[in-house]
N, C-alpha and C positions, 0 to 999 in steps of 0.2 A: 504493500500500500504506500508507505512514505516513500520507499524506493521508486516507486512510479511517479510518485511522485515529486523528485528532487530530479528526476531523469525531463522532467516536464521544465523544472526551474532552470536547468540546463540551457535551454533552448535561448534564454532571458537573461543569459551570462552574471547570474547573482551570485556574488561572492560566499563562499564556501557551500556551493549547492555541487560540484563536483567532489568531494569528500566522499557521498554514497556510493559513486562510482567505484572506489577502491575497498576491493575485497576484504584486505585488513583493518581496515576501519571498521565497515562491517561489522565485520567478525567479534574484532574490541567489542563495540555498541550490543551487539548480540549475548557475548559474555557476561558483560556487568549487566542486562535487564535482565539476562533469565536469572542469577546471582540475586538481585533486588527480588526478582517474583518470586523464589521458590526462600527467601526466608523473609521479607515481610509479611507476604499474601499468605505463602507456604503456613506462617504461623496462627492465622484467622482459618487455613484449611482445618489446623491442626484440631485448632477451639470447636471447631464445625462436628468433627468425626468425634469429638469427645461426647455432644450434646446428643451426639444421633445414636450413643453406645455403640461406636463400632470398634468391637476392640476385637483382638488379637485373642484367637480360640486353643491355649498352649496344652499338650497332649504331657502328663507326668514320663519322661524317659531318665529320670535321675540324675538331670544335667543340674551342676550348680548353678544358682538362679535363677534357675528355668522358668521356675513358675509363678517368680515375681513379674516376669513380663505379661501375666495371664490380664486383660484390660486393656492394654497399652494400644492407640487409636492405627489401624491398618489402611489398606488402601491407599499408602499417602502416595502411593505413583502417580494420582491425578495430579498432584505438586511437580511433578517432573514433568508431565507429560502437557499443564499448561505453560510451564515455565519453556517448554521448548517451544510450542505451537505460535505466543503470542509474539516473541521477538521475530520468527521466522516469518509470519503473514505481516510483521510491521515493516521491517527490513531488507528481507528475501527477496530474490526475484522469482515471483510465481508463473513467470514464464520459462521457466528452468526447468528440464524434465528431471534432473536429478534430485531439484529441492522438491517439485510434486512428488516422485515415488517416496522419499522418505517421509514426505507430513502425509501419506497417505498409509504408509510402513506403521506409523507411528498409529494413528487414530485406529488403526486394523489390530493391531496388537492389544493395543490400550481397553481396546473393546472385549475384545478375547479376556483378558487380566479380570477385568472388571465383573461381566459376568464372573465368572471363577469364584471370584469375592465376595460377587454378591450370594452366590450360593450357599455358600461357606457358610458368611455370618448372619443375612438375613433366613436363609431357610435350613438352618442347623443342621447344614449337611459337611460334616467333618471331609469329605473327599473332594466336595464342588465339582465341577464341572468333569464328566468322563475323561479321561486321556484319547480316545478317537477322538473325544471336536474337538479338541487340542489342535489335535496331530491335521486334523481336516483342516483348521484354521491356518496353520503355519504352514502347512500344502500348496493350501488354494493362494496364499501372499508369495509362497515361492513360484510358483507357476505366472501368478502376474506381473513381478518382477524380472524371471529369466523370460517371459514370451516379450515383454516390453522392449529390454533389450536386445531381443533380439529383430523386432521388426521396429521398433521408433529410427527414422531416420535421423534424431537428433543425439541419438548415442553412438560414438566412431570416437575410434582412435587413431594414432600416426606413429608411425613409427622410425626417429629422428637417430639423430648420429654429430657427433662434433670432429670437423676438422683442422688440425693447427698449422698454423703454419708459423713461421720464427724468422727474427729479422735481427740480426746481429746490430747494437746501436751503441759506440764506445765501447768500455767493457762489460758491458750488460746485456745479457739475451732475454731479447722478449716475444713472450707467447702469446700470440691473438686466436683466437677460435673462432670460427666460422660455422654458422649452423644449416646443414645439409640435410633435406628433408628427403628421407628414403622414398615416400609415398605420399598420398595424399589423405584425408578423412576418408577414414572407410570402415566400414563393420569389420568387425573379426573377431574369430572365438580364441583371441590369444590371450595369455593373463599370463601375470607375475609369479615364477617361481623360484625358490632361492636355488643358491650351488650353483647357477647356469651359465654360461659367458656372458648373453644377454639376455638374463632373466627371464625371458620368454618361454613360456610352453602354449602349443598350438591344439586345441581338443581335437581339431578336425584331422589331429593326427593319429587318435587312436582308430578313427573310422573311415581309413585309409582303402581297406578292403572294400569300401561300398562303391566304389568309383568314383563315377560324376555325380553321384551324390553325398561326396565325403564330408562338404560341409554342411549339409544339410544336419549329415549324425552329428559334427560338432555341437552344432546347437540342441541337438537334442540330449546328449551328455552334460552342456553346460546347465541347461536348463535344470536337469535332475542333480546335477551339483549343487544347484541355487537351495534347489527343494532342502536336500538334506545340512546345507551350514543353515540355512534360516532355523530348522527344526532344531539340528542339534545345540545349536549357541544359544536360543530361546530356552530351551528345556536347564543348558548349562546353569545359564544365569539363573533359572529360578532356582535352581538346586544350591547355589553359591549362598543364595538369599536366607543364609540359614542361626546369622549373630549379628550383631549390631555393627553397623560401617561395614560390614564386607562386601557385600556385592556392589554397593554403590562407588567404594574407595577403588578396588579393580577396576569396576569399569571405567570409572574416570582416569584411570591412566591410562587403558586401552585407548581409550577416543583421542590422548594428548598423541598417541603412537598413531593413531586413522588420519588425524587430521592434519601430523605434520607432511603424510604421505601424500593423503588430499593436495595440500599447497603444492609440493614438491612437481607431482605427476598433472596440476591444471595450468603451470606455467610452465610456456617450451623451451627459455631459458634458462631454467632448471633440471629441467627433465634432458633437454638437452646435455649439459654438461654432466649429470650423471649417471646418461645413458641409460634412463628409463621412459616407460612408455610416458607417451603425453597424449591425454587423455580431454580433448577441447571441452569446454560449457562446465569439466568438471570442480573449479576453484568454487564455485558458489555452496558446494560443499563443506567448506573452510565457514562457511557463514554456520548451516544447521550445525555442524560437530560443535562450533563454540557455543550455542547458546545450548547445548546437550550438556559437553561440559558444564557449563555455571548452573544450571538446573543442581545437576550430579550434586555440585559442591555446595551450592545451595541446602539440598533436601539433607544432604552428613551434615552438615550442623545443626540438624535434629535427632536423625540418626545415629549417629556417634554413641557410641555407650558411654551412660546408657540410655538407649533409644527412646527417645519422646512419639516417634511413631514409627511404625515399619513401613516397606513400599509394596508388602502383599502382593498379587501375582498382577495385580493393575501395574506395577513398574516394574516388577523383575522378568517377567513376560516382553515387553513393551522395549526395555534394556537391552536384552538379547538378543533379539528381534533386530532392532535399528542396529546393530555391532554388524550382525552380519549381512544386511540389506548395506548399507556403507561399504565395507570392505570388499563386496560384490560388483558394487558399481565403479569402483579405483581399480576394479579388475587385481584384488588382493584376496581374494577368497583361499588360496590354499596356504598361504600365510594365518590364517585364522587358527589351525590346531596348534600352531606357535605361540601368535599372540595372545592366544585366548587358553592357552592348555590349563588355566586354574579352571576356567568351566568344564573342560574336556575330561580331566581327570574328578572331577567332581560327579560326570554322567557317570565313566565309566566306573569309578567305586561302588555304584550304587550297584550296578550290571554286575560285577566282579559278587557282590554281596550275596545279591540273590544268585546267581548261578549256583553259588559256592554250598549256601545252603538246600538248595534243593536238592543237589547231586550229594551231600551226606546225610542227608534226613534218607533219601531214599536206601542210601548204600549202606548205612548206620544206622537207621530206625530213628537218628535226632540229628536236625540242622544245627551244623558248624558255622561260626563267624570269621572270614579272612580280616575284617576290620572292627573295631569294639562297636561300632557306629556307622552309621554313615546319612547324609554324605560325608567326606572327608573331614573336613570340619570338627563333625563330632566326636571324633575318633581320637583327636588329639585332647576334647572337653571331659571325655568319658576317664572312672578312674576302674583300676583292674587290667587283668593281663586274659581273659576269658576270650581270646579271640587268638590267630594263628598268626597274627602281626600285633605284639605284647608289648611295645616301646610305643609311647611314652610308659610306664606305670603308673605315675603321676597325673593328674589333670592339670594342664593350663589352662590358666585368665584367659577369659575371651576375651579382654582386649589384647593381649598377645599375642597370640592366635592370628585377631585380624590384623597385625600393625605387620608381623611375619608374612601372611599371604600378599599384603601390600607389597613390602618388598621384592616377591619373587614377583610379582607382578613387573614391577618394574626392570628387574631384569630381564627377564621376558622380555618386554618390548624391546631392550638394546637391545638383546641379543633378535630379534627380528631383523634389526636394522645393521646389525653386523653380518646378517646372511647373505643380504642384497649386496651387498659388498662383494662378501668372498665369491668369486668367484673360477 
């Protein structure tokens, strides 16, 4: 809206009416309002969810604490999920097909979440909402996602190249680089992978055998890649959503790692000189990831332990969700098991859990534990050695707990960004 609107003041050469023009400003502006929303507003959401009794439904697992959280106001994702929405329609440009599919990522998720919750707490259903419409939910946004990209004639990449040339000038050599455009805007099923000379992997490579319709399969491989990060990273993050500040502290570092990528791969002076894809129309993505961020950090200064309200499956749904619809659209999607592996291994202990037990209940007559708990999390909360992975014996503070998963987080993301490198 004011975007459109300053692009109008433009034309009337008013002094600092080109400001909106730059991405980074933006982005700044976008930051500190979702920041301002999700802890002013955030806090009258909070007083709102207290007066309506939506609290937090906590199950006895003999976690210290536990169940002094039982009350504590849930649902608070709609905090995030307006703190994103309102800088983005004020600021954004909504002729951007990248910022539509994500504010459309976003209210598609947020809906999903929400029922969930509301089931939960208004109709005292401890489980909410089936895992098939789950799973139908996060299908149907992966299939809209991967067919968008792949028939919007407004998502193409290019794929660029720097050459040097040196000029001896007294005793100093100096390096100019000239930027050399391989090709021109065009679709392609190629995306980002690390270890590679040029990070490029091609899908239409695996469905090589089909002929002349090799890339037809690419797309149809990408497509069903889209399907399964959107599923898995949605499911991750709700699973992560399991102590105070954890899911929101992760992911907000994930998004500082999405959206320096974002910047990087939407400008071809950049992209150029570090030999990654450049990716046109995509820098407006540097605008939603920041106002996502200041939500995030916004909503942990409630969050934070100990928690004044949780973000229930209306944000950590919602979270997930947008992680991997993002890194989809920067053509970063196989990066995600990297960047994101505190959700990944959070799915997969839970899968390890049950497998584990059902194959000795059956073989034994009683199911064994490979973890004290799970997801992962609780495992290090849980005290006792009654499971086949017996360290910690101790229980740790769940604020240590989170302030540790923070950390690897962050290494995580270097070490993302040291991948792209090596090569």
């Amino acid at each position: 809206m004011l975007y459109s609107l300053f692009e109008h003041l433009q034309a009337g050469d008013i002094p600092g009416s080109r400001l909106m023009g730059y991405i980074t400003v933006r982005s700044v502006v976008a930051l500190l309002l979702s920041l301002f929303i999700a802890t002013v507003v955030g806090r009258r959401i909070i007083d709102r969810l207290q007066l309506m009794q939506v609290g937090e439904l906590v199950r006895n697992l003999g976690l210290e604490g536990q169940m002094k959280k039982t009350g504590t106001p849930t649902m608070g994702g709609i905090i995030i999920i307006i703190s994103i929405m309102v800088p983005c329609l004020l600021i954004g440009d909504l002729t951007n097909i990248y910022m539509i599919l994500l504010l459309v990522s976003t209210l598609w998720l947020g809906a999903i979440g929400f029922l969930d919750d509301y089931l939960k707490i208004r109709r005292h259903n401890k489980d909410g909402m089936k895992g098939k419409f789950k799973i139908i939910g996060q299908v149907g946004l992966g299939l809209l996602v991967g067919l968008t990209m792949c028939f919007s004639p407004d998502i193409t990449q290019r794929q660029v190249s720097a050459s040097s040339a040196s000029a001896e000038l007294t005793a100093h050599e100096i390096v100019t680089e000239t930027v050399e455009t391989e090709s021109a805007n065009a679709k392609s099923t190629q995306t980002t992978i690390p270890f590679v000379k040029n990070n490029n992997f091609d899908y239409a490579s695996l469905t090589r055998w089909m002929g002349d319709h090799a890339q037809t399969g690419g797309w149809i491989v990408f497509v069903l890649v889209v399907i399964i990060a959107v599923a898995a990273t949605s499911n991750g993050a709700n699973l992560t959503d399991g102590l105070d500040g954890l899911c929101a502290g992760v992911s907000a570092i994930i998004c500082v790692a999405l959206a320096i990528m974002a910047y990087l791969g939407g400008n071809l002076i950049y992209s150029t000189y570090l030999n990654i894809m450049y990716i046109p129309g995509s820098g407006e993505l540097v605008v939603f990831m920041s106002a996502f961020i200041g939500a995030l950090i916004g909503f942990l200064w409630y969050n934070a332990y100990p928690a004044q309200v949780f973000m229930g499956d209306t944000g950590s749904l919602t979270i997930g969700g947008i992680i991997a619809v993002f890194a989809i659209l920067i053509h970063k999607e196989l990066l995600i098991p990297l960047l994101c592996a505190i959700f990944f291994v959070e799915d997969i202990s839970v899968m390890i859990q049950v497998a584990y037990f059902k194959y000795t209940k059956k073989k034994y007559g009683e199911g064994r534990r490979v973890f004290k708990m799970t997801p992962l999390h609780h495992h290090f909360q849980k005290e006792g050695i009654e499971s086949l992975i017996k360290t910690p014996v101790r229980a740790i503070a769940e604020p240590k707990i989170v302030t540790r998963f923070w950390i690897i987080g962050v290494f995580l993301a270097v070490l993302t960004f040291i991948t792209l490198k090596i090569r």
